[in-house]
Residue frames relative to the residue before (quaternion, step in Angstrom):
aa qw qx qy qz dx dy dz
X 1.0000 0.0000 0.0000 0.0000 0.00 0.00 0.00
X 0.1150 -0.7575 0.5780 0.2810 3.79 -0.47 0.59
X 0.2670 -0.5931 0.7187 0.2457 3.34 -1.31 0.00
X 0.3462 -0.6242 0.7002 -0.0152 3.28 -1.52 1.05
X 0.0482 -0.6834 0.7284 0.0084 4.00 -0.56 1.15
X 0.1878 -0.6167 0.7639 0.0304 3.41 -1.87 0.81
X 0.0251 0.6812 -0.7300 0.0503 3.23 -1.23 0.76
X 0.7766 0.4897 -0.3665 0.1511 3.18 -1.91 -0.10
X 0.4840 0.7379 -0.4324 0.1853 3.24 1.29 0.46
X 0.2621 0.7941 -0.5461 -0.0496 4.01 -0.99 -1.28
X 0.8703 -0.1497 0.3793 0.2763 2.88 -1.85 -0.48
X 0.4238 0.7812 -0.4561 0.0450 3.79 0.01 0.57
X 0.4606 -0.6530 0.3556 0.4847 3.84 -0.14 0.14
X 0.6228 -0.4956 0.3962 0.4578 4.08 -1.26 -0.37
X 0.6913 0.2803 -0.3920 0.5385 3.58 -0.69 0.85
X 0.4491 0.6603 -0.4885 0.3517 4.08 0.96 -0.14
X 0.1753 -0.6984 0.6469 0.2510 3.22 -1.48 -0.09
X 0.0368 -0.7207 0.6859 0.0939 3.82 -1.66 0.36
X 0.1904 -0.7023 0.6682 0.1551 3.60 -0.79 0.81
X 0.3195 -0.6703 0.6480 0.1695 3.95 -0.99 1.25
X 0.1565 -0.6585 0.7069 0.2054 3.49 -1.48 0.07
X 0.1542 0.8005 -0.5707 -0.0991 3.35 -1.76 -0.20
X 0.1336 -0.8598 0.4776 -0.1215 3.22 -0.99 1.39
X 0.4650 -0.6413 0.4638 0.3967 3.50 -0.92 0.47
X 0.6093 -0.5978 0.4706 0.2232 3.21 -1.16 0.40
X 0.7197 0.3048 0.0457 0.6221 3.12 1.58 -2.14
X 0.7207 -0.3454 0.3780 0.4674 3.09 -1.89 -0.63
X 0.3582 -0.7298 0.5699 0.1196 3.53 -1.05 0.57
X 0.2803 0.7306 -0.5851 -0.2129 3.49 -0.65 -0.18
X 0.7336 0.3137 -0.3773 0.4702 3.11 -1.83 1.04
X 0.2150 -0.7393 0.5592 0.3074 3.59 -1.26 -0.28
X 0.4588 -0.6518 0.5889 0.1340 3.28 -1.37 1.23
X 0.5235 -0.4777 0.6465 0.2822 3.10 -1.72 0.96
X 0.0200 0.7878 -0.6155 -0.0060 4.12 -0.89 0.41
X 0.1168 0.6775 -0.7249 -0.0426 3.45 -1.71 0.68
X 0.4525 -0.5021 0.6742 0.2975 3.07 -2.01 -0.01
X 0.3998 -0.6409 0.6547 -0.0289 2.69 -2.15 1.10
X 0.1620 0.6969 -0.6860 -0.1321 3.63 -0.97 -0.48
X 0.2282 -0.5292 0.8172 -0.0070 3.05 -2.39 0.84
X 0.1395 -0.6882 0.7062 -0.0905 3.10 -1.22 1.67
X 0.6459 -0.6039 0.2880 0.3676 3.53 -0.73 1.17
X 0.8202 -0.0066 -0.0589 0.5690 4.39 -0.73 1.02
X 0.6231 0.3838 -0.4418 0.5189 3.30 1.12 1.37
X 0.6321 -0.5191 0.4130 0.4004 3.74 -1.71 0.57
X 0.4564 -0.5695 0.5975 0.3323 3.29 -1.15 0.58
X 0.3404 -0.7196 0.6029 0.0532 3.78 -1.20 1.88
X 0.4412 -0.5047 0.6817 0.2932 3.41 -1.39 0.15
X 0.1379 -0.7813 0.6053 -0.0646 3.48 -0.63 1.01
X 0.7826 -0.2936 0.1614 0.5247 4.26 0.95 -0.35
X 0.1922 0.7936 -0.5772 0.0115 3.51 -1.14 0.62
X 0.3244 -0.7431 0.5711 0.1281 3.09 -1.64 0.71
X 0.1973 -0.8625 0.3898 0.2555 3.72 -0.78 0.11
X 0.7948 -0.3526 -0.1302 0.4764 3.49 -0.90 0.73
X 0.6089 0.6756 -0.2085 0.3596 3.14 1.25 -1.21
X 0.2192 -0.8351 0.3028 0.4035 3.06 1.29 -1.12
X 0.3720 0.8037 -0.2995 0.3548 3.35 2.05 -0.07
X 0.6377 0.2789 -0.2512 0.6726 3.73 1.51 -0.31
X 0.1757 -0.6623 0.7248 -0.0715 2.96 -2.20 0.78
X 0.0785 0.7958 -0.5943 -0.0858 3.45 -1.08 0.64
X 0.2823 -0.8241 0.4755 0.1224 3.73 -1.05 0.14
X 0.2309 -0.5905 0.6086 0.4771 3.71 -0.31 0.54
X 0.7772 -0.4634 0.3352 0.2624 3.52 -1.81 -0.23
X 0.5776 0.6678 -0.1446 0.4467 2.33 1.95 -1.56
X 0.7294 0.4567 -0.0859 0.5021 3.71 1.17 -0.97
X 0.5793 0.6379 -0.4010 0.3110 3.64 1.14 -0.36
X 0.7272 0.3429 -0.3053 0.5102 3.37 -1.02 0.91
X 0.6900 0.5448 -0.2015 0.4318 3.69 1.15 -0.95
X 0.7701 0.1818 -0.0967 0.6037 3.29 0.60 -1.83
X 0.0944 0.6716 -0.7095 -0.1915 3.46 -1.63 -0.56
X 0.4686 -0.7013 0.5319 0.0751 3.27 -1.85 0.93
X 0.2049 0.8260 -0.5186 0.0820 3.40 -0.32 0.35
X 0.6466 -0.5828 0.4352 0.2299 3.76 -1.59 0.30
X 0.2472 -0.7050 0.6178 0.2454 3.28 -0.87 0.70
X 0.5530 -0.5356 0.5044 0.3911 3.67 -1.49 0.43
X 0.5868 0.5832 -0.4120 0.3818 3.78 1.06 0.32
X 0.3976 -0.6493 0.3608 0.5386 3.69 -0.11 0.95
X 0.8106 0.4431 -0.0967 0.3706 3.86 -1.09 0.24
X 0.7165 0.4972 -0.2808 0.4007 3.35 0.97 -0.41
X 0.1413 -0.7313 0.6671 0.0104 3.98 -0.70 0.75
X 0.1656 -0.6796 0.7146 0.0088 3.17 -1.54 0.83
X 0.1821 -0.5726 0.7992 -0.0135 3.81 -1.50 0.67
X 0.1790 -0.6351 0.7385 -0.1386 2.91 -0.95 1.87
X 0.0280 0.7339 -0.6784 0.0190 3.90 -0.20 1.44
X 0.1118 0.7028 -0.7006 0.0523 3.43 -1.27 1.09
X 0.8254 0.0954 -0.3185 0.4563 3.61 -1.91 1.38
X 0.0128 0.8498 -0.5220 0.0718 3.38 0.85 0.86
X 0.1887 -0.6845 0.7034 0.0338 3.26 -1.05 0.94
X 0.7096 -0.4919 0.4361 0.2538 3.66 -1.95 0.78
X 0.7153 0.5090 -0.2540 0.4060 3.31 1.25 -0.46
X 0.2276 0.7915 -0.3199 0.4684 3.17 2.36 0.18
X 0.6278 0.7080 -0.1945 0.2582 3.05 0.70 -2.28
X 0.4670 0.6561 -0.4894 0.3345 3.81 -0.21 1.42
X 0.4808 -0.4386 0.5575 0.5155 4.02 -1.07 -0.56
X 0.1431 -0.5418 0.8268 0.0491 4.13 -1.01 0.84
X 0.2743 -0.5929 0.7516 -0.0914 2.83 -1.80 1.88
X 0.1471 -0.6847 0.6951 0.1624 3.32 -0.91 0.84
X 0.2703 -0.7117 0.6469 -0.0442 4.02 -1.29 1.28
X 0.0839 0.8142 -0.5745 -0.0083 3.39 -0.98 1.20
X 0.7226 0.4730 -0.1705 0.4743 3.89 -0.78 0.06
X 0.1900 0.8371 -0.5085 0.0685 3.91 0.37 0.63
X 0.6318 -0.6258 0.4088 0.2051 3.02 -0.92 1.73
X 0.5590 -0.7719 0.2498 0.1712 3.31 -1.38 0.74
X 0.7171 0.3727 -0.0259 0.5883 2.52 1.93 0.44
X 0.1354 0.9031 -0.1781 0.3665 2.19 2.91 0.32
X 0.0334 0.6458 -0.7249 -0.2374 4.15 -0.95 -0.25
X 0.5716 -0.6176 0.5148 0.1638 3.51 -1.45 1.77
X 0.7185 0.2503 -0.3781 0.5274 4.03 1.26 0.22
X 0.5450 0.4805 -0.5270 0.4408 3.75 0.66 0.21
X 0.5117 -0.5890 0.5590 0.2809 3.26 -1.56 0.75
X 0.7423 0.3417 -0.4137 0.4013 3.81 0.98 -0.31
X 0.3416 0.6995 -0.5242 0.3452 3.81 0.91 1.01
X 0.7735 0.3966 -0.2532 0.4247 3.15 1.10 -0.29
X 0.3696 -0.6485 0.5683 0.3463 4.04 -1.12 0.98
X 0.8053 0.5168 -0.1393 0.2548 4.48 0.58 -0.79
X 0.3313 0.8391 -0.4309 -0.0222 3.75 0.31 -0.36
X 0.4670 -0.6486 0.5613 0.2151 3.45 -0.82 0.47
X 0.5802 -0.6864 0.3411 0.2753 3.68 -1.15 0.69
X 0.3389 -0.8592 0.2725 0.2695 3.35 1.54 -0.17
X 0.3476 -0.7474 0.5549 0.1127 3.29 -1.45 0.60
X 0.7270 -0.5673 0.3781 0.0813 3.14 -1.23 0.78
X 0.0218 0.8927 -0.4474 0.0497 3.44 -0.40 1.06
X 0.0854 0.8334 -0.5453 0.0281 4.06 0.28 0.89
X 0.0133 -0.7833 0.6209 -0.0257 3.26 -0.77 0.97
X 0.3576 -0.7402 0.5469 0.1581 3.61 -0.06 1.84
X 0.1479 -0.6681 0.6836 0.2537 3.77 -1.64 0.29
């Protein structure tokens, strides 16, 4: 079973920026297409950006284009979310998502076999 750790959230004001990480914990094998999620409190966790193993694709919710971007760390497995001009409507737990099913869809939360326990994002106005 891998486990998938997120870090880098907190407490930032609107127009801030916060770059998430995420890493396996364990041994991996292969590399996984990954994205981030978020859950905002009495709402569905959204697809929010992904990238795929290669790293050579990219997707964006709408809501996030131009703002965030996803990219690969030179660790096998590891994904970063560069969030810039954050707005309050940001404001949720970001799930980092690894391993998309083969039949998976890269914006549904059930596309993915991994998720990490997530981290917290507050973005004062």
């Amino acid at each position: 079973q891998v486990q998938l750790v997120e870090s880098g959230g907190g407490l930032v004001q609107a127009g801030d920026s916060l770059r998430l990480s995420c890493a396996p914990s364990g041994r991996t094998f292969g590399d996984y297409a990954m994205a981030w999620f978020r859950q905002a409190p009495g709402k569905e966790r959204e697809f929010v950006a992904f990238i795929s193993r290669s790293g050579s694709s990219t997707d964006y919710a709408d809501s996030v284009k131009g703002r965030f971007a996803i990219s690969r760390g030179n660790a096998k497995n590891t994904v970063y979310l560069q969030m810039n001009s954050l707005k309050p409507e940001d404001t949720a737990v970001y799930y980092c998502a690894a391993d998309l099913k083969t039949w998976g869809s890269r914006s549904s939360p059930l596309g993915y076999n991994y998720w990490g326990q997530g981290t917290q994002v507050t973005v004062s106005s």
